[in-house]
Structures are given as structure tokens and as C-alpha cells.
C-alpha positions as CSV (number, residue, x, y, z in Angstrom):
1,X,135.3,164.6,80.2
2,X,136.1,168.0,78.4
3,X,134.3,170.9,79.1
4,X,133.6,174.1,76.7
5,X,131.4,176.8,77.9
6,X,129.3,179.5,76.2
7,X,128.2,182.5,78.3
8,X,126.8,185.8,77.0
9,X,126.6,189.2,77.3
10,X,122.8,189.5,77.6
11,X,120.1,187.4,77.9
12,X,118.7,186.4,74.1
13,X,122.4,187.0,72.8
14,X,122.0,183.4,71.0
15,X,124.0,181.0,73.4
16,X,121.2,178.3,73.3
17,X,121.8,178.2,69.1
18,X,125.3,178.7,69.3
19,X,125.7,175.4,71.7
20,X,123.3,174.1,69.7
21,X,125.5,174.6,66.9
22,X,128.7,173.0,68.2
23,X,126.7,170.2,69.6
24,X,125.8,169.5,66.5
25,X,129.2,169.7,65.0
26,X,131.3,167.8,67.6
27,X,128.5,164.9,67.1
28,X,128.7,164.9,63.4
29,X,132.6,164.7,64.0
30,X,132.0,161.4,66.0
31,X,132.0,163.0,69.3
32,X,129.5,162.0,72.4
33,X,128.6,165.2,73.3
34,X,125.7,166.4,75.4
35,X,124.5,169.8,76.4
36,X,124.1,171.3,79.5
37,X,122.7,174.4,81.3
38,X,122.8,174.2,85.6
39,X,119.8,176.2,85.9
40,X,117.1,177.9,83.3
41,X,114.4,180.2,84.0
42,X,111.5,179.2,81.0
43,X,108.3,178.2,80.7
44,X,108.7,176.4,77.6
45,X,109.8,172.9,78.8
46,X,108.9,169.4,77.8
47,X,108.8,165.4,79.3
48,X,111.6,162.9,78.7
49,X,111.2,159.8,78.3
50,X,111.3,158.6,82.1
51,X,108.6,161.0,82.6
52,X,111.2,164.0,84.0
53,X,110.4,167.5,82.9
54,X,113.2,169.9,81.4
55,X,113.7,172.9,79.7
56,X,112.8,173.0,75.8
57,X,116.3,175.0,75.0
58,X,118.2,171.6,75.9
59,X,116.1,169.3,74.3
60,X,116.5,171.4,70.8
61,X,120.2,171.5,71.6
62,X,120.4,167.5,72.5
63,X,118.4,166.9,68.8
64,X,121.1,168.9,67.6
65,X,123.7,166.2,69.2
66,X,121.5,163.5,67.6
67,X,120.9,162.3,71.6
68,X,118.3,161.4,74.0
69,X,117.5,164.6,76.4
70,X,117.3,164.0,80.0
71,X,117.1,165.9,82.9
72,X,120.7,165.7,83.7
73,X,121.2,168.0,80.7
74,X,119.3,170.8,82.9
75,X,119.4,169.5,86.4
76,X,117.4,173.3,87.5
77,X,114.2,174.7,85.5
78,X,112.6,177.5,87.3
79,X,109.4,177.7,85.7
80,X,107.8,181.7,86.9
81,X,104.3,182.0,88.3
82,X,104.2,185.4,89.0
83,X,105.0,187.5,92.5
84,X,108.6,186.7,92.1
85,X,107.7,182.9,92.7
86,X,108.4,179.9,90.9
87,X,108.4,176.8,90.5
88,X,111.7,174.9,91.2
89,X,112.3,171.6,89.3
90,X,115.3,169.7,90.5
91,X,116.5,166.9,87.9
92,X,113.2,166.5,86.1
93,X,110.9,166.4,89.6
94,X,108.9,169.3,91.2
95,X,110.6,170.5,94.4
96,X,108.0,173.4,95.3
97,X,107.2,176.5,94.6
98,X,110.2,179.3,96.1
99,X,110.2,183.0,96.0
100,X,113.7,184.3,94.8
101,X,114.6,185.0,98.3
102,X,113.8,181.7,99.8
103,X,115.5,179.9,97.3
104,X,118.4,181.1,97.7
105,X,118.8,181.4,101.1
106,X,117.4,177.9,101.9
107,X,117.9,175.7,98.8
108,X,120.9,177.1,97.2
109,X,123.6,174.6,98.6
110,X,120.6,171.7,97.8
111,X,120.9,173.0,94.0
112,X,124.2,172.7,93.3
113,X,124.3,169.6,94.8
114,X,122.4,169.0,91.8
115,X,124.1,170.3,89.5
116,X,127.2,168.7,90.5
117,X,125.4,165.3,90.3
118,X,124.0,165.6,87.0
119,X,127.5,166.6,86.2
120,X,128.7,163.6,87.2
121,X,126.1,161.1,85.3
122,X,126.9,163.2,81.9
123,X,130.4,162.4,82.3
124,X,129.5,158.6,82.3
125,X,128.0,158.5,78.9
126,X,129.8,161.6,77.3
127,X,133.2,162.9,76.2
128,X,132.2,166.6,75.5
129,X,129.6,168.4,77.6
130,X,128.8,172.1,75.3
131,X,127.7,174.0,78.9
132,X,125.2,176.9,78.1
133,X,125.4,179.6,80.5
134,X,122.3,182.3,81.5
135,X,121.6,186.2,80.9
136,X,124.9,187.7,81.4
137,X,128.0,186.5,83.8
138,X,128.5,190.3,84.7
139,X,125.2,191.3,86.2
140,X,127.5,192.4,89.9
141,X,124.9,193.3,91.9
142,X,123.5,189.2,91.5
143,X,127.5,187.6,91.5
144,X,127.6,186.0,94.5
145,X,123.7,184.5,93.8
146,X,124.6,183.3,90.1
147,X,124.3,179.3,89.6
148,X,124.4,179.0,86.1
149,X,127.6,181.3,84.9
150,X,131.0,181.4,86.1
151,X,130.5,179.1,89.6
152,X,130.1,176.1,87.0
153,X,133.2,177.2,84.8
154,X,134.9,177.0,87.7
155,X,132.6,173.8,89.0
156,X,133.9,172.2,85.4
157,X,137.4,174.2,84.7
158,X,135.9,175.2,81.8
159,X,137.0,177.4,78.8
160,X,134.8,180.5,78.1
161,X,133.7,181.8,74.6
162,X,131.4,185.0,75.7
163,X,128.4,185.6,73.1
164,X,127.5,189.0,72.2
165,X,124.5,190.2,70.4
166,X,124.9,193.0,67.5
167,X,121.4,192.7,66.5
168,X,120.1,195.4,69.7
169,X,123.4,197.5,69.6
170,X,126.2,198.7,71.6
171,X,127.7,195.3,70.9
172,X,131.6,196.5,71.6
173,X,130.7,198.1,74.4
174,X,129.0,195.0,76.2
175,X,131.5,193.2,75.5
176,X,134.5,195.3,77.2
177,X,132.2,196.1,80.1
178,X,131.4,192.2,80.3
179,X,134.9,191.7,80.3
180,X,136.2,194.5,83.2
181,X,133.3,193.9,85.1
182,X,134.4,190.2,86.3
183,X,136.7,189.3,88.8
184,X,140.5,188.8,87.6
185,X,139.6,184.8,88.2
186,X,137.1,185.0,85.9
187,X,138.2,187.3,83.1
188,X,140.8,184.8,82.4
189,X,138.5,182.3,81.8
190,X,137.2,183.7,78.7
191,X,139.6,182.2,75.7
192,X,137.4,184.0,72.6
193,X,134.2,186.2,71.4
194,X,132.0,185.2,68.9
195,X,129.9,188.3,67.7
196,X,125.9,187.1,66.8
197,X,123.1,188.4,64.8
198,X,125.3,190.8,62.4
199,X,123.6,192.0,59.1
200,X,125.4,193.3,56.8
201,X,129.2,193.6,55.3
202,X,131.5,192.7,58.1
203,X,134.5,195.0,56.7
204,X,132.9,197.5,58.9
205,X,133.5,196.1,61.9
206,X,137.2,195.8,61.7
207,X,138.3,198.7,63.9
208,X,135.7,198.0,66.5
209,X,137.8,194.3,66.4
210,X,140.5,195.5,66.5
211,X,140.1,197.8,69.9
212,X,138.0,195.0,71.6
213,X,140.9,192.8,71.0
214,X,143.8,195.0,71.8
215,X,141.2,196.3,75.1
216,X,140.8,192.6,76.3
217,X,143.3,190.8,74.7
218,X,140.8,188.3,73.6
219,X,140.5,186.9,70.3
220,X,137.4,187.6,68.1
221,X,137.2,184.0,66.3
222,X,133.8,184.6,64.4
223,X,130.8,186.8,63.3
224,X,127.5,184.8,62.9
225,X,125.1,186.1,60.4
226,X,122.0,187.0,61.8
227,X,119.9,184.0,59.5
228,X,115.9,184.1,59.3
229,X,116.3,180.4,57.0
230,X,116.9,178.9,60.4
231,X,113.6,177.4,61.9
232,X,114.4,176.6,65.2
233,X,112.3,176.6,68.4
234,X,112.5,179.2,70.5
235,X,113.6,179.1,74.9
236,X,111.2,181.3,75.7
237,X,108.6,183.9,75.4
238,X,110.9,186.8,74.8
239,X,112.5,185.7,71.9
240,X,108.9,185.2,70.0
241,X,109.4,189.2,69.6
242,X,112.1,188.2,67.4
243,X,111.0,184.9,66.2
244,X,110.0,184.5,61.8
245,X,106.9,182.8,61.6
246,X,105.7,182.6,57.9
247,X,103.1,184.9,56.9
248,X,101.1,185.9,54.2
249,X,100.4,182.5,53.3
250,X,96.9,181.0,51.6
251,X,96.1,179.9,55.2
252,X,96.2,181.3,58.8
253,X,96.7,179.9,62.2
254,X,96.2,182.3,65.1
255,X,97.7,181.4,68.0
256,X,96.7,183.8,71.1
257,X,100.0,185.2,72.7
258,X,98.7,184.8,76.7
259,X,100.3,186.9,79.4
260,X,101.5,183.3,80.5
261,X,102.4,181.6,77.4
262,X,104.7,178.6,77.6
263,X,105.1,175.4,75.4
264,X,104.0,177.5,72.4
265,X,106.5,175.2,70.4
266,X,103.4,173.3,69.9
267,X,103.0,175.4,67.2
268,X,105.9,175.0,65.3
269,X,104.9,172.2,63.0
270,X,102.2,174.2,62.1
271,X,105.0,176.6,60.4
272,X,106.4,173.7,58.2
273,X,103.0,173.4,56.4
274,X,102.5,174.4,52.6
275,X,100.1,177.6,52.4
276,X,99.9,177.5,56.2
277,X,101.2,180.8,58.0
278,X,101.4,181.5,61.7
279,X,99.7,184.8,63.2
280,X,101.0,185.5,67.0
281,X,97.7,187.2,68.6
282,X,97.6,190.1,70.9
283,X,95.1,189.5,73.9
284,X,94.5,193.2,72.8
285,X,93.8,192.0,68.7
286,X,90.7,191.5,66.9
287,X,90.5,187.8,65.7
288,X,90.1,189.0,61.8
289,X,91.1,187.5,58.9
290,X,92.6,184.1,61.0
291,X,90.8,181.1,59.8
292,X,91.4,179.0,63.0
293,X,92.5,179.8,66.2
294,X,95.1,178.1,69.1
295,X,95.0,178.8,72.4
296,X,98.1,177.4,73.7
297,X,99.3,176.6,77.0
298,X,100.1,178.8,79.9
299,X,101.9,178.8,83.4
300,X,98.4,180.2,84.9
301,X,95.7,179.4,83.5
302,X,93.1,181.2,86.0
303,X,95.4,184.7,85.9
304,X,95.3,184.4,82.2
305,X,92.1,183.8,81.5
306,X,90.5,187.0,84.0
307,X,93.5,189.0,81.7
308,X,91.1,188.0,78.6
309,X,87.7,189.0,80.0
310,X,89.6,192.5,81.3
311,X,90.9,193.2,77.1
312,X,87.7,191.9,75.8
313,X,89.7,188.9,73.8
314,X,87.4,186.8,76.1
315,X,84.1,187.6,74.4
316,X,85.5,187.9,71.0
317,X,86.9,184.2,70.8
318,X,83.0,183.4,71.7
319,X,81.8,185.5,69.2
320,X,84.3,184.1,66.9
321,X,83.4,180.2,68.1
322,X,81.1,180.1,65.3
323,X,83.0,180.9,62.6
324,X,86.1,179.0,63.1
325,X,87.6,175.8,64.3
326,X,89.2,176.8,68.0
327,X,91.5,174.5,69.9
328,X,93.5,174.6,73.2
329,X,96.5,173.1,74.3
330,X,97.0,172.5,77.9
331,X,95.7,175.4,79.8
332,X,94.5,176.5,76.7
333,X,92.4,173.5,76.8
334,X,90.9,174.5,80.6
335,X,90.0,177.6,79.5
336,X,87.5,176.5,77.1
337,X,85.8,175.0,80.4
338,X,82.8,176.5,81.3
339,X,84.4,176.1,85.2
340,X,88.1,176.7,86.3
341,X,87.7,176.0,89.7
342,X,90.3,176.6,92.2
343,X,89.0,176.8,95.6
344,X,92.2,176.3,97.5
345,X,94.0,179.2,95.5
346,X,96.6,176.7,93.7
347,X,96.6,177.9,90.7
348,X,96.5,182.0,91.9
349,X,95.4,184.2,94.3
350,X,92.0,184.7,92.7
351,X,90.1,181.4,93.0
352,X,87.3,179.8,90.7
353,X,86.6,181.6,87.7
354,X,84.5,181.4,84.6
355,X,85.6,179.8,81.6
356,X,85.4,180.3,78.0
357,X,82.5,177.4,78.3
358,X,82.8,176.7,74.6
359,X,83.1,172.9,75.9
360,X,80.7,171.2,78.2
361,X,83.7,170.6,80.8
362,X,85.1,171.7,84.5
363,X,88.0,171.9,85.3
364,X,89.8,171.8,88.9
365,X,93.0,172.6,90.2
366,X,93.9,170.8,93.8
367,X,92.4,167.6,93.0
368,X,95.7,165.8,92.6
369,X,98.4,165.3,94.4
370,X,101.7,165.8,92.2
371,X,102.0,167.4,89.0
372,X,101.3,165.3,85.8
373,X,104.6,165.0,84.0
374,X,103.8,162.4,81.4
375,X,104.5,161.0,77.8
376,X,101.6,159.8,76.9
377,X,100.0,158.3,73.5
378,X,96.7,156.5,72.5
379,X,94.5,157.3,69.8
380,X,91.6,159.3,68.5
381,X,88.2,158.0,69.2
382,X,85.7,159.7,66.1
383,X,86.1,161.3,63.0
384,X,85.1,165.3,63.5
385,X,84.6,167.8,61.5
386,X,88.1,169.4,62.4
387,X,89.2,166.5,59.8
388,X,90.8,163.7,62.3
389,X,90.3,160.7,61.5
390,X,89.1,157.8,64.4
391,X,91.7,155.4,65.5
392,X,94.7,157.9,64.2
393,X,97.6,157.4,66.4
394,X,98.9,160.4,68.7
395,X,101.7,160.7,70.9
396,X,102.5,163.9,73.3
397,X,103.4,164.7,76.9
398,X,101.6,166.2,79.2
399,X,102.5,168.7,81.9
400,X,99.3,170.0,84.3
401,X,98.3,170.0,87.9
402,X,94.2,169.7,87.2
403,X,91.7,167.7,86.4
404,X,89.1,167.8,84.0
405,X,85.9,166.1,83.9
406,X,83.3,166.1,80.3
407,X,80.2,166.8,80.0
408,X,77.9,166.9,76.9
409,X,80.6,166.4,75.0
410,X,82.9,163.6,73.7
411,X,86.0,162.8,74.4
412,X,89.3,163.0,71.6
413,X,91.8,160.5,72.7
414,X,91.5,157.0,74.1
415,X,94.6,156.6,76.0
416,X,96.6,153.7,76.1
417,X,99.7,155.8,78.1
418,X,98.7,159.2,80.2
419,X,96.6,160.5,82.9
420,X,94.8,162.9,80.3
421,X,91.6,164.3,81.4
422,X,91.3,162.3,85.1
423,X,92.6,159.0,86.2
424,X,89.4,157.6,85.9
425,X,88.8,158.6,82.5
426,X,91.3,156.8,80.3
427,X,90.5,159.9,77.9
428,X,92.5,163.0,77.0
429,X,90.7,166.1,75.6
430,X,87.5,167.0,74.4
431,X,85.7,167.5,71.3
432,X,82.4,169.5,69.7
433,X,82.1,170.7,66.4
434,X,85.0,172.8,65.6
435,X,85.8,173.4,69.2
436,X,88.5,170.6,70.9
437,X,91.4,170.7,73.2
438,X,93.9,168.2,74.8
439,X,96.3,168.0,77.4
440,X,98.9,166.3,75.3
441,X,101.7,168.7,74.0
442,X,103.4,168.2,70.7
443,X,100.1,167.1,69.4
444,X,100.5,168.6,66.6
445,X,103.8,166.6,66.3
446,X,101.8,164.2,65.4
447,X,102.0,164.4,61.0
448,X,98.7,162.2,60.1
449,X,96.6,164.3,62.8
450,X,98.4,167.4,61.6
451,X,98.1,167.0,58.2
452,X,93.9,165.9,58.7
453,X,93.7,169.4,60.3
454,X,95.4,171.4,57.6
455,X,93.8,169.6,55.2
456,X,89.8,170.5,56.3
457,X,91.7,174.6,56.4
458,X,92.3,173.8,52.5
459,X,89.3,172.1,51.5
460,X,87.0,175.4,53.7
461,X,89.3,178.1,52.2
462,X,88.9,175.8,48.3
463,X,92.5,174.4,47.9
464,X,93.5,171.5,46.8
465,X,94.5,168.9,50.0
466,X,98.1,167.5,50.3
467,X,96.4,163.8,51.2
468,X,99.6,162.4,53.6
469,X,102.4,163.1,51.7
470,X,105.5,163.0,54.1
471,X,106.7,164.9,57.1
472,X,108.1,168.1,56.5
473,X,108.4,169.1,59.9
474,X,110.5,165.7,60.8
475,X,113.0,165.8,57.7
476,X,113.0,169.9,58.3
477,X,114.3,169.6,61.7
478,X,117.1,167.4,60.9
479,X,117.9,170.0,58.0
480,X,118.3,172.9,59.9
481,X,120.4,171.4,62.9
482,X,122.9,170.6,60.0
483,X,122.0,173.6,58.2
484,X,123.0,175.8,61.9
485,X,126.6,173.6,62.2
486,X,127.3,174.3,58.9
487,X,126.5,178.2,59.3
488,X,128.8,178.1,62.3
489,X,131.6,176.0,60.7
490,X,131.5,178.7,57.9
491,X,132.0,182.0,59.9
492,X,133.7,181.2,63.3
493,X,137.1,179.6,63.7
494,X,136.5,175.9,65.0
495,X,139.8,174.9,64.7
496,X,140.2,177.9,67.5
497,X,137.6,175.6,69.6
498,X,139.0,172.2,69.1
499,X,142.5,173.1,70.1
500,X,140.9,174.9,73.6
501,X,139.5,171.3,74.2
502,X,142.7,169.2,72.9
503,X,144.5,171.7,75.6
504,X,141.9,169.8,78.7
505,X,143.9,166.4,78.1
506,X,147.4,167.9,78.9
């Protein structure tokens, strides 16, 4: 196995893309390569195929590859609850929720037993493993506590090519102080820089190259154009700041940007849609001039929803109930309850609360006893007003810890695969008028039920429907994974890259 490995020096500084980008290269070149980051901290993460949950970043980065994701690929997720907690997933499976201190005091040596393991399987079915590392391998005062930076270069004898971000300035500076902040050991590790996210003519960066380089004595092998083309989901919340969504389109989308946001890659099929754009929410926004409205998932859905009733978004996605079709995604989904109850304080440490009660539904934390990590599929039960179509195949995956039990109001899915609403149910989601939700992400995955959807926007707002065409978001994907190799092939040295790895075999 040969190992290359990208570290950065900040968080955001475009390491997930830029493995992303060789992954994707090396596999078009014939390689079996596979991505891998020891330990992530996101919200945004999704269910494999044996029903193990992992970060979104490596599943982007494994489509990239053209490969299956497993868990292996990110053998630690640390998915943030709030009050410096998390929750720790150890290859794909829920070990608990750890404050910072009591994970790494009591479950540090446990965690890189797993990394090492997943290590070990990767090197089974790969040749090339693209290692992503996390934030910035210079951070001192956290050295000795860092898991996912220079302990697995070492871990792997891996080659380093440190990231930098231009885009937020100061760029030669973080790189030098990067550089003399690490331990000799380390330092020497780090073969070549790749400077990210540059705009502009790069003629005037020569000097600043040239002092890095003769500072360092590392090679500068490529500057990577800061492209908004690229349409590529995002790790986590931070980079939606940065994130293009199209806008100014014939039809808007709002999706409600919760304190808690994760998965909101739901949404990004949405973006591939003719004369559909994509309007990120404050919880502090009116609700004007949207012409529906997605409340997507979140890592607390009680915390989140009390945040709504204190901006006022809580009454002014009632008011706007009426006018507009309204759906939720996960915890989006609970919210519309008319009940979140959580008696045993799993959820937070505020209990039962009031829902949006735009659905004839309660939902309950507490009432099972592992987490639901799912794929799931089945099919929708009635045609609705939202435009879906009865007996329309969906597939998803689901990720909750509650239960929800219907009321006065229908179900959306019959299962055939999923826990969905309750294990009794053999239903996911619910449905009344222009109001629905469903547990299942990456339902909107899903073209025909998609494509229903955006079609009823374009008959209300008097455009023509597209009828089902084909899938843009499917063929688009594809497109820009070759379309970010390329980029990469045409502006950093990857002949500088192949001859690092050729080096591993001698």
C-alpha cells in the first residue's frame, strides 16, 4: 500500500476537494485508490451500505474514486451536540456520547486502535490510500491530543503536501508558521505546497514563492483557482458561508439554516434543477419571496426548535404554512410535530417541547434503544398535491434516535426496507396538504419524486413542466468529479506526486 497525505493550514483550506481531486485522478489512471480521514468532526454524514454511518466528506471523495464508501474510509466521526460533547462513532457504530476531556483521556488508545484497523482492511482492497488530514497539523497547544494529522503520517510513513488557503489571506505567512511551528520529525515530512482558492493573475505571487520556498525549502508544485463551476457537496456547516447555490432563478427553494444543521446535502439536487434556485434562510429572515420551504435536518432537534420560537422564525413558518408547500427532513420532519417529547433529557437538557404542529404527529426521543442507521427504500403511498405520484419508488437512509407516531394524517412511504416512523408502522413520513416530512435522507435523490415536486413549483408559479426528462443531478456529479481532476491535473504538478509515491516501493 502507498500512502500520500494532504494536511492544511487551516481548517476549510480545501483538503477534502483536493483529495477528492487526486482520488479521482489516480482512479481514472487505473489505480485502486480509496480515501481516508482517521477522525472528522461534522454533522453532515451519511449510511453505507451495511448500514454503518460516516462522514459525508469521504463519501464525496470515494464517488470521486468511482468506489463504494465504507466506514473504514473514516474509522472516527465526532458528530457535536453542544456543551463540548459529542457523539463518537467508531467504524460506522455509535460508541456514546464523550466530552472532549473524557475522550481523550479514556478512549484515545481505543481510537487509534481503530484507525489502525481500518488501515489495515483498506490495504486489502486498495493500492493507494489519498489520507485527508483535519484543521491544521500546527495547532501546539492540541499536538500531543491530535489523531487525525501528523500521528497517522507517521502511523502510514506518509508523504505530506500541506494545503493553504489564499482566499481569507495571509496565505505565505501560514504557511511558514505551519512549517516552523512543527517538530523537526514532522517538518520533514512535508515534500510540497499546493496554494488554493487564488483569483486572479498568478504572476503576482512569484516573489511570495519564491521566499516561501527558499524559507522552507519546500517546493510550491501548484496554485488552484478558486472555481464557483464546481458543484460539490460541502463537509460541513462552515463552508455553506462560502458555498454558490444558484440564485435568481424563476423558482425558489428556502431551506432554513438551523443552529444545528447537518445533512443539508439533501438539498443539493435541488440546485441541479432548471429555473430552481436555492435560498439559505436565517432563523432571523422573513420567509418572503421563497415559494416553498425545507426544513432540513439537525443534530438537536429540541435545542433548535426553542432557538425558532426565541427569533420568531417559529410563528412565521406557521403563518407562512398556508401559502406554501413546507417539508422536513429528519429533524426537520419532528419539528413539524405538534409534540417533541423528551422526558428523559436525551435529546437536551430542556425536555418536551412544542412543536411546529403543522402535522398531526408526536414525536419521542428515548423510545428506542440504538440509533437508526439505515438505508432504507419503499414507495409512496398517494398522489398529493405536492405533485408525487402513488407507488413512485424512493430510496434514502435514515439517521435518528426517535420515534414518531401519526395522527390525523397519512402516511408518505410504505416501506419495504427502514424503520421510518416506528417499528410497528412499516411507514416513513407524513403527509397533509402541502405540509410532509420524512426520515429518509437523500430523498430528494430520488429524480421521479424530485422532478414531481419541481414540477407542481412550475405549474403554481405558470411555467411550463419538464415531464421526466433525465437526471441532471446523477450525470452532473459524475461531470464535476472529472471536471475537479482535470482542474487539478491543469494547475498543480502531478508528475511531482506520482514520483513521491513511485519513491514508497524503493
Amino acid at each position: 500500500m502507498k500512502y500520500i497525505m494532504f494536511q492544511g493550514t487551516s481548517s476549510n483550506a480545501g483538503k477534502t476537494l483536493t483529495v477528492a481531486a487526486l482520488c479521482n485522478i489516480l482512479a481514472r489512471a487505473g489505480y485502486r485508490v480509496a480515501p481516508f480521514k482517521s477522525q472528522n468532526m461534522s454533522l453532515n454524514s451519511y449510511t453505507t451500505i451495511d448500514n454503518e454511518e460516516m462522514s459525508i466528506a469521504q463519501v464525496m471523495q470515494a464517488e470521486a474514486a468511482d468506489i463504494e464508501p465504507n466506514s473504514n474510509m473514516n474509522p472516527i466521526l465526532l458528530k457535536p451536540k453542544g456543551e463540548f460533547t459529542s457523539q463518537v462513532i467508531v467504524q460506522g457504530k455509535p460508541a456514546g456520547d464523550m466530552r472532549f476531556d473524557d475522550y481523550q483521556d479514556n478512549f484515545r488508545e481505543q481510537a487509534i486502535e481503530a484507525i489502525e484497523d481500518s488501515l489495515e482492511k483498506l490495504d486489502e482492497d486498495y493500492d493507494i490510500t489519498v489520507i485527508e488530514g483535519a484543521g491544521s497539523p500546527a495547532e501546539i497547544n492540541m499536538y500531543d491530543k491530535d489523531l487525525a494529522n501528523m500521528l497517522i503520517a507517521r502511523m502510514t510513513d506518509a508523504d505530506v503536501i500541506l494545503v493553504a488557503d489564499i482566499d481569507q489571506g495571509g496565505v505565505f505567512a501560514s504557511i511558514v508558521g505551519t512549517y516552523y511551528l512543527l517538530p523537526e520529525e514532522d517538518r520533514n515530512r512535508i515534500k510540497a505546497i499546493i496554494i488554493n482558492k487564488f483569483r486572479g493573475n498568478a504572476d503576482v505571487l512569484k516573489s511570495g514563492i519564491e521566499k516561501v520556498e527558499q524559507l522552507t525549502g519546500i517546493p510550491i508544485i501548484g496554485i488552484m483557482p478558486f472555481d464557483e463551476t464546481l458543484n460539490l457537496p460541502e463537509e460541513d456547516s462552515a463552508s455553506l458561508s462560502t458555498h454558490h447555490f444558484s440564485e435568481n432563478e424563476k423558482i425558489t427553494i428556502g431551506t432554513l439554516r438551523l443552529p444545528k444543521i447537518s445533512n443539508f446535502t439533501d438539498i443539493d439536487p435541488l440546485d441541479y434543477e432548471p429555473d430552481v434556485g436555492i435560498k439559505l434562510v436565517s432563523i432571523y429572515e422573513n420567509l418572503d419571496d421563497i415559494d416553498a420551504l425545507i426544513i432540513p435536518g439537525t443534530r438537536n432537534t429540541v435545542h433548535d426548535i426553542e432557538e425558532l420560537k426565541k427569533t420568531g422564525m417559529y410563528d412565521r413558518i406557521i403563518q407562512k404554512a398556508g401559502e406554501i408547500p413546507i417539508i422536513g427532513i429528519c429533524g426537520g420532519y419532528q419539528m413539524l410535530s405538534k409534540q417533541i417529547l423528551d422526558p428523559e433529557y436525551h435529546e437536551s437538557d430542556i425536555g418536551s417541547v412544542e412543536g411546529l404542529g403543522l402535522l398531526d404527529m408526536i414525536t419521542e426521543f428515548g423510545k428506542i434503544d440504538e440509533k437508526v442507521v439505515q438505508q432504507s427504500s419503499g414507495t409512496i403511498i398517494n398522489d398529493s398535491e405536492l405533485g408525487f405520484k402513488a407507488e413512485t419508488p424512493v430510496t434514502g437512509y435514515e439517521l435518528h434516535e426517535a420515534i414518531t407516531t401519526l395522527g390525523d394524517v397519512e402516511p408518505l412511504i410504505k416501506l419495504d426496507k427502514g424503520f421510518g416512523n416506528n417499528p410497528d408502522s412499516n411507514c416513513d413520513g407524513a403527509i397533509k396538504g402541502n405540509i410532509c416530512g420524512t426520515y429518509l435522507h437523500g430523498i430528494f435523490h430520488n429524480f421521479e419524486f424530485r422532478r414531481s415536486f419541481t414540477d407542481m413549483l412550475r405549474i403554481n408559479k405558470g411555467l411550463e413542466p419538464l415531464g421526466m426528462t433525465k437526471d441532471d443531478f446523477s450525470e452532473a456529479k459524475r461531470v464535476n468529479y472529472n471536471q475537479l481532476g482535470d482542474l487539478f491535473m491543469d494547475n498543480v504538478d502531478v508528475d511531482y506526486i506520482y514520483e513521491l509515491l513511485e519513491k514508497q516501493e524503493d
